[in-house]
N, C-alpha and C positions, 0 to 999 in steps of 0.2 A: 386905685389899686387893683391888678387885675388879679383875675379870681383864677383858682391854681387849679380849680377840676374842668375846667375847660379845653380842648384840645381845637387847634387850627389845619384843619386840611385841603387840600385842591379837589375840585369835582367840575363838572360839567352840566349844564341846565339842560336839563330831556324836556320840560314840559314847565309853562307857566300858568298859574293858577292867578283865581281872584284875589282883589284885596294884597297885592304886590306878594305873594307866596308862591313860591319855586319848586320842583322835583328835580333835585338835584342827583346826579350818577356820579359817586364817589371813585376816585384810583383803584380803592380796591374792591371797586362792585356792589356796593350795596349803595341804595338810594333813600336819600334823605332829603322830608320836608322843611325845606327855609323861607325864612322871610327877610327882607330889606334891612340893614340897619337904619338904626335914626341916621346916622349923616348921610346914606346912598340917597335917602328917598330928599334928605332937605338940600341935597345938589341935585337932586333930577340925573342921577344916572341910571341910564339906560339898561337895562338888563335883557337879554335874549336868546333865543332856544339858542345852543351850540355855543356859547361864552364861556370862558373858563373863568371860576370864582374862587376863593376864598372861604370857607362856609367854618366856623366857630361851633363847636357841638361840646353841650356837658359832659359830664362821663357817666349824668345818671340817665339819661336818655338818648341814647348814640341815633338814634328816627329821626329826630328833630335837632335844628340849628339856626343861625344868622349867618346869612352873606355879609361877610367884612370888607369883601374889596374883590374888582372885577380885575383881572389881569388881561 
């Protein structure tokens, strides 16, 4: 059952960090820390500076998110 304070947006990877964690540059300009979902990491996809993503953010912390899927 998906969880209804979640929001799914497009961004851009500016920077990757340790531990598969992302900075991501969202559409409308504000940049958010993410991390891998469990499925990206148990396919081994590739993620890279300049990739456009998918990133899932709560609504109680818009800073932080998941990468759901690389476009």
């Amino acid at each position: 059952m998906k969880n209804k304070s979640t929001q799914r947006e497009e961004g851009t990877i500016i920077e990757s960090l340790p531990s598969t964690t992302f900075k991501v540059k969202m559409d409308d300009g504000r940049e958010v820390l993410a991390h891998l979902s469990g499925r990206l990491r148990r396919f081994h996809i590739r993620i890279l500076v300049g990739d456009r993503v998918s990133v899932e953010t709560s609504s109680y912390d818009r800073s932080r998110g998941r990468i759901i899927y690389r476009n």
